[in-house]
C-alpha positions, -999 to +999 in steps of 0.1 A: -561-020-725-533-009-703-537+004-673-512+024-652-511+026-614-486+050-596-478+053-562-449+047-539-436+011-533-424+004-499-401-022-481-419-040-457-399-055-424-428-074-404-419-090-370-425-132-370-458-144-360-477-126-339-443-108-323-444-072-314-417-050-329-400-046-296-392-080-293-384-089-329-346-104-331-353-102-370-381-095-394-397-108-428-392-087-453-412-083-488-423-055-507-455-036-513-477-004-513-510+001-524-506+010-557-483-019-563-505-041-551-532-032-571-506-035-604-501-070-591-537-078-590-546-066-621-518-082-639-525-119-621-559-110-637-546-111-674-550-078-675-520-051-689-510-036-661-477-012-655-466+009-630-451+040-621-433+054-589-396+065-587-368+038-568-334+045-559-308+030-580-296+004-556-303-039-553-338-020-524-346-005-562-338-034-584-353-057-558-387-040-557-386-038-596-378-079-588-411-082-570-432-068-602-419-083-631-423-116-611-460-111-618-459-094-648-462-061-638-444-035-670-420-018-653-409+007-679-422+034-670-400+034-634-378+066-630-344+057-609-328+081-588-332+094-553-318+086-522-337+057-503-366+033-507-394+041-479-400+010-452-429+005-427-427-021-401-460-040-396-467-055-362-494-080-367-527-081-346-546-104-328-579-104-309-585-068-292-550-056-303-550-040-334-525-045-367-497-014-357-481+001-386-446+022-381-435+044-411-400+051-422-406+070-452-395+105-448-369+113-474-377+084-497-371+085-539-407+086-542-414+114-515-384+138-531-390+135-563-401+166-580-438+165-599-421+181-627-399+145-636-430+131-647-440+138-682-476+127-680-482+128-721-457+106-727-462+087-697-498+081-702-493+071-740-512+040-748-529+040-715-565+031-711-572+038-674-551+052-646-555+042-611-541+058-576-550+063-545-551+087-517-516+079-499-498+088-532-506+126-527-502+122-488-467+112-498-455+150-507-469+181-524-449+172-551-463+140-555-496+159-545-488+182-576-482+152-598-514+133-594-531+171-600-515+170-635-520+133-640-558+133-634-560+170-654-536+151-683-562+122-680-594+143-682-582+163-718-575+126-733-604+107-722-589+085-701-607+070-670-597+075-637-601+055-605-593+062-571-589+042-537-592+074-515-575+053-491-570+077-461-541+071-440-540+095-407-502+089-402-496+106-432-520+138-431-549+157-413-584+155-426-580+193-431-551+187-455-564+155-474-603+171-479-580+208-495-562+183-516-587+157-523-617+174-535-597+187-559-588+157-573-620+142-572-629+166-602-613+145-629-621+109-610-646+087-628-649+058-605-639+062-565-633+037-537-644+048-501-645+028-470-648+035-432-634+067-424-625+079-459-657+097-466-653+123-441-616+124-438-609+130-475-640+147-490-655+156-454-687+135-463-705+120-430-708+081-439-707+061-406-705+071-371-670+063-365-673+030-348-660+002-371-679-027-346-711-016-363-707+001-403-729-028-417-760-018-395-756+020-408-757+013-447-783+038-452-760+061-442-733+047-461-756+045-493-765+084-483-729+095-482-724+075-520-747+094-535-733+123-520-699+118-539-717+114-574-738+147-562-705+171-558-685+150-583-708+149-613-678+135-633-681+107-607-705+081-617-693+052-596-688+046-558-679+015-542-674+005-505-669-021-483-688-025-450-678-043-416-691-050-381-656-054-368-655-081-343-621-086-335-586-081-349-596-108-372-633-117-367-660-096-385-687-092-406-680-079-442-704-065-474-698-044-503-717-014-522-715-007-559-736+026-571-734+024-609-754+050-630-774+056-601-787+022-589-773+001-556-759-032-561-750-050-529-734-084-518-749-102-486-731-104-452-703-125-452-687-140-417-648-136-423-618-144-407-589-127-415-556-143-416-537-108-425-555-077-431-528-059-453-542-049-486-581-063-488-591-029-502-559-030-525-572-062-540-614-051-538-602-017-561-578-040-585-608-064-591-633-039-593-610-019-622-610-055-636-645-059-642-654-023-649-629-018-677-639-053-692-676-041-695-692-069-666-726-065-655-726-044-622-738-070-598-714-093-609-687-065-608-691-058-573-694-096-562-663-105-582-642-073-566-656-087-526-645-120-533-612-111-545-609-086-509-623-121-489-596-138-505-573-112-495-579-122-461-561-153-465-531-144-479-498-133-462-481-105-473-493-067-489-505-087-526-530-108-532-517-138-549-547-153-567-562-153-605-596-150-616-603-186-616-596-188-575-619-159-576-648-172-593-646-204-573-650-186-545-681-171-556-697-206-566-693-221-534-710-187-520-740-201-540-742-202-580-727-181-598-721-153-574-729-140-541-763-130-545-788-146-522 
C-alpha cells in the first residue's frame, strides 16, 4: 500500500552546539518538514511511501529531492517551479531556555503555489492512505484549499486519512486554524493531537496550558479524545502524547491511543531528549505504520512512542531508525512492549 504525505519541505540552517543564532559564524544545514519527515519514516519502515510538495527548480530543489530518495522516499509526484525553497533557523535549547524556531518562509514554491496545480485524481492514483498535517494548510489558503480537495478527493475513493494537527502559532491564530480545521476534520479517519492542538485547532479544552504537568491531567486529555470522535464521527481514532516537562530536555513522556472506542495507554517513561525536532513527526509515521498494517492497538500505540523516544536521540528533523531499532527498544522496556 502506498501512502502519500504532502506538505512543504524546508531548509534547515541550525547554529553549532548549543550556539544562539546571534552568535553563529555559520550553521548546519539539512533538510526537513513535517510531512517529509513522516515520508522518511515510513519509508525506513519498509513501507511505500511518496511525497508531494512543490520545490523550486534549483540544486535548494534538487538537493531536498536528494534528501528523499536517499531513504527511499518516491519522489514523482514533486511539482518544480516557484521561486524559493522556505528555511527556518533552529536555535537549540537547553535547561530553562527553550528550542527557538525563526521562519523564513514567506514567498516559498510551496506557499505560492496555486491549489489548482494539484490534480488530486491523478495524484492520488494507486494510493492507499494520505497523511498531512496541520502546518500544510497554515502554509497558504491555497495550500489550505488544496488539502480541502485532497481530503474531499480522499473521502469519495475510500481512502484513509490521517492527520498530525500539529499547531504551529507562528504560522496562524487559533481563530484561523479552528475555521479551517474543523473543516477538514470531516473527511479525517485517524487524527494526531498533543498539548495545545486540541484547543487551538478544533477549540477542544484538553489540558490546562502548562506543559510541566499534561501527564497528571489525562482524564482530561482522555475527555478531550473522545470529544474529537464525538464531533468527527468519521473520526474513529485519536492519539496523543503526554509530558510533565521538566526541562528543555528532561521530562516525563506517555501516549494515548482511542481505537473503536476503548483507551490503550503506555506507562510513564523518564526521557532525555538529545533534540526535540520531529518526536511527534516520527510518533504519527509509526502509528500510520502499524494502523495500515492491521497491528493490534496496544501494540500500535507502544510501537508509534518508542519510535517518538527514539526520536529523542537523533540529530536532525528525521528519525533515522527501522523497525528492528524500534522493537528493541520496546524489549528492553520489558517483553515485548511497554506494557507494565
Amino acid at each position: 500500500m502506498k501512502i502519500l504525505t504532502f506538505g512543504e519541505p524546508l531548509l534547515r540552517l541550525k547554529p553549532p552546539d548549543h550556539l544562539r543564532i546571534a552568535q553563529a559564524a555559520s550553521f548546519e544545514a539539512a533538510y526537513g518538514g513535517a510531512e517529509a519527515n513522516a515520508a522518511v519514516s515510513l519509508a525506513l519502515l519498509g513501507d511505500d511511501a511518496a511525497y508531494l510538495t512543490k520545490l523550486p527548480a534549483n540544486p535548494l530543489g534538487d538537493a531536498v529531492l536528494g534528501s528523499l530518495r536517499r531513504f527511499g522516499v518516491d519522489t514523482s509526484r514533486i511539482l518544480r517551479g516557484g521561486p524559493r525553497l522556505g528555511v527556518y533557523y533552529f536555535e537549540k535549547g537547553t535547561d530553562l531556555r527553550p528550542a527557538s524556531v525563526v521562519y523564513d518562509r514567506a514567498g516559498s514554491s510551496a506557499a505560492t503555489a496555486k491549489h489548482g496545480e494539484f490534480d488530486w485524481p491523478a495524484l492520488l492514483d494507486g494510493i492507499g492512505c494520505f497523511y498531512f498535517s496541520g502546518i500544510t494548510p497554515a502554509v497558504s489558503g491555497e495550500l489550505a484549499g488544496a488539502v480541502e480537495d485532497a481530503v474531499s478527493c480522499c473521502r469519495r475513493l475510500g481512502i484513509p486519512v490521517v492527520c498530525d494537527l500539529n499547531y504551529r502559532a507562528k504560522l496562524w491564530a487559533p481563530e484561523k486554524a479552528r475555521a479551517v480545521m474543523t473543516g477538514l476534520m470531516e473527511s479525517v479517519d485517524v487524527c494526531l493531537a498533543n498539548d495545545e492542538d486540541f484547543n487551538a485547532s478544533l477549540g477542544i479544552r484538553a489540558f490546562d496550558g502548562d506543559l510541566s504537568h499534561c501527564i497528571d491531567q489525562a482524564d482530561s486529555f482522555r475527555a478531550a479524545m473522545r470529544e474529537i470522535t464525538k464531533t468527527f464521527p468519521h473520526c474513529g481514532t485519536v492519539a496523543s502524547i503526554l509530558r510533565n516537562a521538566r526541562s528543555t530536555e528532561e521530562g516525563d513522556w506517555m501516549a494515548i491511543l482511542l481505537r473503536d472506542g476503548r483507551f490503550y495507554e503506555t506507562p510513564v517513561r523518564r526521557v532525555r531528549a538529545m533534540e526535540g525536532v520531529g518526536a511527534g513527526d516520527a510518533f504519527g509515521a509509526a502509528l500510520t505504520h502499524c494502523l495500515l498494517r492491521g497491528d493490534g492497538p496496544q501494540d500500535t500505540i507502544d510501537f508509534a512512542f518508542a519510535a517518538s523516544l527514539l526520536k529523542l536521540t537523533v540529530a536532525g528533523d528525521q528519525n533515522l531508525v527501522g523497525e528492528a531499532e524500534i522493537r528493541s527498544v520496546m524489549k528492553k522496556s520489558g517483553g515485548s512492549s511497554f506494557r507494565r
